[in-house]
matplotlib code that plots the C-alpha trace (Angstrom):
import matplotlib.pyplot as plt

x = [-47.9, -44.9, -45.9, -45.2, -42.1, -40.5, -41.1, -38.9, -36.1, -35.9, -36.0, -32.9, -31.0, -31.8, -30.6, -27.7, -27.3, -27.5, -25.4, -22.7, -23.2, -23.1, -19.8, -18.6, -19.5, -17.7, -14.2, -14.3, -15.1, -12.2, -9.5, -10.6, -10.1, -6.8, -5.7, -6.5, -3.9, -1.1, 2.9, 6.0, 8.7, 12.0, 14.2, 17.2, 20.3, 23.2, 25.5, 28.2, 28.9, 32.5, 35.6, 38.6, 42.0, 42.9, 47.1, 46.5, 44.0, 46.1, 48.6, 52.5, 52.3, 50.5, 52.2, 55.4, 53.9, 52.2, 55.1, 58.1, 61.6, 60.3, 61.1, 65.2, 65.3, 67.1, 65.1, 64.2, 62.9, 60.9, 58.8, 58.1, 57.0, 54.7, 53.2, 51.4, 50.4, 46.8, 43.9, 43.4, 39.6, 37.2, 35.0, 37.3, 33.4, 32.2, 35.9, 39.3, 42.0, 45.3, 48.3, 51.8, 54.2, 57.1, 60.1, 62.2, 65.2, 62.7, 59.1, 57.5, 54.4, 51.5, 48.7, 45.7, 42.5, 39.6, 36.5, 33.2, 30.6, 27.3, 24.8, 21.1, 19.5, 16.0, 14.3, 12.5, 16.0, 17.4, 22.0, 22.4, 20.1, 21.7, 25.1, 24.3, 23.1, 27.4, 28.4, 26.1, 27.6, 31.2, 30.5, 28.8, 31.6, 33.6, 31.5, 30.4, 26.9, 25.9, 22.5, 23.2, 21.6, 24.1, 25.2, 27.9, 30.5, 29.2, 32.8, 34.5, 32.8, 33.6, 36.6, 39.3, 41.3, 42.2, 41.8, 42.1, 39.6, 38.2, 36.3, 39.3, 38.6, 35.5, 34.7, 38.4, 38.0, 35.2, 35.5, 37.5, 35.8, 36.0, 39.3, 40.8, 44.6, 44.3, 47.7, 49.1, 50.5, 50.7, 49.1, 46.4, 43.6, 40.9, 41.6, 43.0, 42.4, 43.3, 44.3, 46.8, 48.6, 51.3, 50.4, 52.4, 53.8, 53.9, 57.6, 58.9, 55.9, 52.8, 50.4, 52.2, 55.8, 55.4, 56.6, 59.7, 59.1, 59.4, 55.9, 57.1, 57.1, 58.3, 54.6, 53.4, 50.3, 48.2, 45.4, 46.9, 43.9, 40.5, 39.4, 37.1, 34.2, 31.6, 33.2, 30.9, 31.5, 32.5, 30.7, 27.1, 28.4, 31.9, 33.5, 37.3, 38.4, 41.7, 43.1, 46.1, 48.4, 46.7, 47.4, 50.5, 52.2, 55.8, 55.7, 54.2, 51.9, 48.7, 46.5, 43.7, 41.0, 38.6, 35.7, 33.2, 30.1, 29.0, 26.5, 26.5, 30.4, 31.7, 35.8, 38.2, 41.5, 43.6, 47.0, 49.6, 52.7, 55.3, 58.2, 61.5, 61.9, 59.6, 60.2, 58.6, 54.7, 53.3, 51.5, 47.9, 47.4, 49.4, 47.8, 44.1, 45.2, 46.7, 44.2, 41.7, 43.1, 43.4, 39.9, 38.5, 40.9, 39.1, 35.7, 36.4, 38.0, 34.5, 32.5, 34.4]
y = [10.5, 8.4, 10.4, 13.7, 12.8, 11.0, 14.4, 16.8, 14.1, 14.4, 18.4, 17.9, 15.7, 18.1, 20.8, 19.3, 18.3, 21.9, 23.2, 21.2, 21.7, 25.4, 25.0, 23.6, 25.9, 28.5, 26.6, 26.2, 29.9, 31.0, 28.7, 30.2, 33.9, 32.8, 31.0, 34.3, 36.5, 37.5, 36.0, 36.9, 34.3, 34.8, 36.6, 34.0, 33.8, 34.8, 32.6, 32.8, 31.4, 31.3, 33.4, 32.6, 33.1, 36.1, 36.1, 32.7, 34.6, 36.1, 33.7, 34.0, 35.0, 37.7, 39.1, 39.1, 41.4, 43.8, 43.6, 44.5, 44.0, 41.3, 38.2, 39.5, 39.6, 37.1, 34.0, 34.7, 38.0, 37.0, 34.7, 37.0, 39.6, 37.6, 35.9, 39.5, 40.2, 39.4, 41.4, 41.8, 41.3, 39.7, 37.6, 35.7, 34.6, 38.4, 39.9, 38.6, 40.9, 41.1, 43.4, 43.4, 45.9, 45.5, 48.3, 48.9, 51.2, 53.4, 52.8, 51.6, 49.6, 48.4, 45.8, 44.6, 43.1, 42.7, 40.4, 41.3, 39.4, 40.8, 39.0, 40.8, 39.9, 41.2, 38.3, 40.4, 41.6, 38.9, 39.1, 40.1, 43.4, 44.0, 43.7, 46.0, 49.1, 48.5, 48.7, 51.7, 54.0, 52.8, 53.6, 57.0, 57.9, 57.5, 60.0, 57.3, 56.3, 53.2, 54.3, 57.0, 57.0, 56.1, 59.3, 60.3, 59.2, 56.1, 54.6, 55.6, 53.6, 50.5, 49.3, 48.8, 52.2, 53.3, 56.8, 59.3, 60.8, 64.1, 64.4, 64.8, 64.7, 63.0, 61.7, 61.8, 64.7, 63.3, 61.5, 58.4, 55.1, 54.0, 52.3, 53.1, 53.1, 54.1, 52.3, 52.7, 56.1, 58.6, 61.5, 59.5, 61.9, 62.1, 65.7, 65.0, 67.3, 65.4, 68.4, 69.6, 67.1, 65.8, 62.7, 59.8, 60.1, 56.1, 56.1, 53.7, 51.0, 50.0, 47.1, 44.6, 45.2, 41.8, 43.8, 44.8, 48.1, 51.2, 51.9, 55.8, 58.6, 62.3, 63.4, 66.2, 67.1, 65.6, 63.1, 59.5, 57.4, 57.4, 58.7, 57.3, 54.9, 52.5, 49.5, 46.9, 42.9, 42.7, 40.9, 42.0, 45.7, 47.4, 51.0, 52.2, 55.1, 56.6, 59.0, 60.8, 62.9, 64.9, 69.3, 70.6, 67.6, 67.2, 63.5, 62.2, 58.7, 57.6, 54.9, 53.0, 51.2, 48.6, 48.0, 44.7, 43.1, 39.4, 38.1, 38.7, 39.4, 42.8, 42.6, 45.8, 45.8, 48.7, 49.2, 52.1, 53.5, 55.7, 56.9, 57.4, 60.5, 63.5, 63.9, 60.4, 60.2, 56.8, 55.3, 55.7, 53.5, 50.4, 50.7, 50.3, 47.7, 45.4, 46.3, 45.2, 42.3, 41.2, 41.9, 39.6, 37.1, 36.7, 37.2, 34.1, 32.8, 33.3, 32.1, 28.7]
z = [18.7, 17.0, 14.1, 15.5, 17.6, 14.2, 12.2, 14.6, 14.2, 10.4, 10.2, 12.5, 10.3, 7.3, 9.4, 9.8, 6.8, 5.5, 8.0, 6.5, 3.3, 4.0, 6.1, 2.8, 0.4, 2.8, 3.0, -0.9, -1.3, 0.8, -0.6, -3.9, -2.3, -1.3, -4.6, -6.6, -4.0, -5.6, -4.9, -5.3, -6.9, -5.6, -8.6, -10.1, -8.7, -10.7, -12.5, -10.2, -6.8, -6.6, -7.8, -10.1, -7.9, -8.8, -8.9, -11.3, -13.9, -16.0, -18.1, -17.9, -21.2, -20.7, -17.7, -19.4, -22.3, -19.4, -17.3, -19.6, -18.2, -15.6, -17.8, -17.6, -13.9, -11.8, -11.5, -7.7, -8.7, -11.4, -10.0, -7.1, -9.9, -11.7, -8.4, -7.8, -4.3, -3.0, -1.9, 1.0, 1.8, 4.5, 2.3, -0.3, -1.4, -2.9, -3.5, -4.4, -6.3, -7.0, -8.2, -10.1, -10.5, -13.0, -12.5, -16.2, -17.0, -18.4, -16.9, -14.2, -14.8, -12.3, -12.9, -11.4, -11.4, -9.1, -9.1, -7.5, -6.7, -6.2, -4.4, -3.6, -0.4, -1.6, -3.2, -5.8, -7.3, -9.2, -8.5, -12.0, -11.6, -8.6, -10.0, -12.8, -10.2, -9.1, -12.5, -13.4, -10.6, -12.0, -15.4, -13.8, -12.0, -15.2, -16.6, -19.6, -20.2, -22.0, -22.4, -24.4, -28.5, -31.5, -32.9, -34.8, -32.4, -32.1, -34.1, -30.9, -28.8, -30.7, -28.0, -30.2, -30.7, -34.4, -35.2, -33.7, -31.3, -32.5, -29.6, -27.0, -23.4, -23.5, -20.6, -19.1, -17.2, -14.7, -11.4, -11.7, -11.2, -7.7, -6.9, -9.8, -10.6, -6.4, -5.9, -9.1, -9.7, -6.2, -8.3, -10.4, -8.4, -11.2, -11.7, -15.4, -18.5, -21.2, -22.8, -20.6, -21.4, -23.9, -25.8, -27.1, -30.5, -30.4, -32.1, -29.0, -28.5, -29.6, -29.4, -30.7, -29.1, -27.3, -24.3, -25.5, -26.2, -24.5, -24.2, -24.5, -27.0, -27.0, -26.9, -29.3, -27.7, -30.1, -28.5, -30.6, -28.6, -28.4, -25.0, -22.6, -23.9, -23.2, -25.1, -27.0, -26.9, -24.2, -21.4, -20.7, -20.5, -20.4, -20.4, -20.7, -18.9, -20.2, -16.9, -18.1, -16.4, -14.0, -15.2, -13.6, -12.9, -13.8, -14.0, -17.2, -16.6, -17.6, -16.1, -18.2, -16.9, -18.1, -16.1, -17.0, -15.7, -16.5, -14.9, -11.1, -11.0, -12.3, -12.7, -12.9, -14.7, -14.5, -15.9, -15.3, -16.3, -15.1, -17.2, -15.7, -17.7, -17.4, -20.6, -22.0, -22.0, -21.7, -25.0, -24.1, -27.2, -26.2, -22.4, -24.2, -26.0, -23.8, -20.8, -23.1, -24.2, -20.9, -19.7, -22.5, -21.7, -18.2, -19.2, -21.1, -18.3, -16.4, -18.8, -19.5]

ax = plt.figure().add_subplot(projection="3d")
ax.plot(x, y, z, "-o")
ax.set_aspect("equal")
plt.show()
């Protein structure tokens, strides 16, 4: 009898036992399942978290060669020149600008710049992707494409302007990047034909005029600058768009912008002029210039 009441006892223990065991093997099997599942790892942020201040980016220096005439006026009125006005914007954190406007005996010229930071709220779209969509519609808008294959034009899209565009018009007749010269000239609309228009002869200013020049010719409708480009070198991608004077107008100006990404931040520098005669066209070459010089001087502001 002790026999047969001792045997039923140890099956049960082995059952248990099994049981167990089993239970085991099932929990082991299902964190296995689970480690196999796919995850998602948040994208990086971008490089940038904060933004320069915007009317103390660009050196005196500098101003005073964008802004001819300023540097003679009273010293009151100088500084409230080349203090530039602010911005105005609700998050100081994702976008700060700032403007200057210089008037001469015979041309007006405006300045500004504007930083953007791009942040993306999906986590599988790193800041930098995200900041490249903004640029692309910019550079869309302009009518540019950096994706386009080398060709033979390929010399004019190397950013620094030397001879003379054969291509004219390219690109300068499409929509004009959004905010662009928009409080620089009244009549800067985007409609522009490049060839409607007179051109600088360059016989008053140039480049290297240290600001002292006229920035004006007597135009002889012939294109003297390369027209709107993607430009190379600068930052992780860049165009120029040239926006001369729209066709029928009676005022000659000309606005050129240069548009940047780095990183998460994309910055926009446009420069204008106006001459006081109708007769004077603005030198398309000496706005490149300078508007480029001054956006690599604050992409290496941005990247010090």
């Amino acid at each position: 009898m002790r026999d047969m009441a001792y045997v039923p006892g140890v099956a049960l223990l082995a059952a248990l036992v099994v049981g167990c065991s089993a239970g085991s093997d099932s929990n082991a099997n299902g964190a296995d399942s689970k480690a196999g599942s796919p995850t998602v790892t948040p994208a990086p942020p971008g490089r940038y978290e904060t933004l320069p201040a915007p009317c103390r980016a660009v050196p005196r220096g500098m101003l005073k060669d964008l802004l001819p005439g300023a540097a003679e006026l009273p010293g009151d009125q100088q500084e409230k020149v080349f203090r530039g006005s602010a911005s105005v914007t609700y998050d100081t954190d994702r976008k700060v600008g700032c403007s200057w406007k210089s008037d001469a005996p015979n041309a007006t010229r405006n300045l500004s710049i504007d930083f953007e930071r791009v942040v993306s709220y999906d986590p599988a779209v790193s800041d930098d992707d995200r900041a490249d969509t903004v640029y692309a519609k910019k550079e869309k808008a302009a009518g540019l494409s950096s994706s386009a294959a080398p060709g033979p034009d390929a010399e004019k899209n190397s950013g620094t302007p030397g001879e003379k565009g054969k291509d004219k018009g390219k690109g300068a007749d499409a929509d004009e990047p959004e905010g662009a010269a928009a409080d620089a000239t009244p009549s800067a609309d985007g409609s522009a034909d490049p060839s409607s228009s007179s051109s600088p002869s360059g016989g008053d200013g140039g480049g290297d005029n240290g600001g002292t020049g006229t920035g004006t010719g007597t135009g002889t409708g012939t294109e003297d600058a390369l027209p709107s480009r993607v430009l190379d070198n600068l930052g992780d991608a860049a165009f120029l768009h040239d926006l001369p004077t729209r066709a029928g107008s009676t005022a000659q100006h000309r606005t050129v912008s240069v548009v940047f990404r780095t990183s998460n931040v994309v910055v926009t520098v446009r420069y204008a002029e106006q001459p006081a005669l109708v007769t004077q066209v603005p030198d398309s070459r000496e706005l490149q210039e300078k508007a480029q010089a001054l956006a690599r001087k604050l992409a290496e502001t941005l990247s010090e």
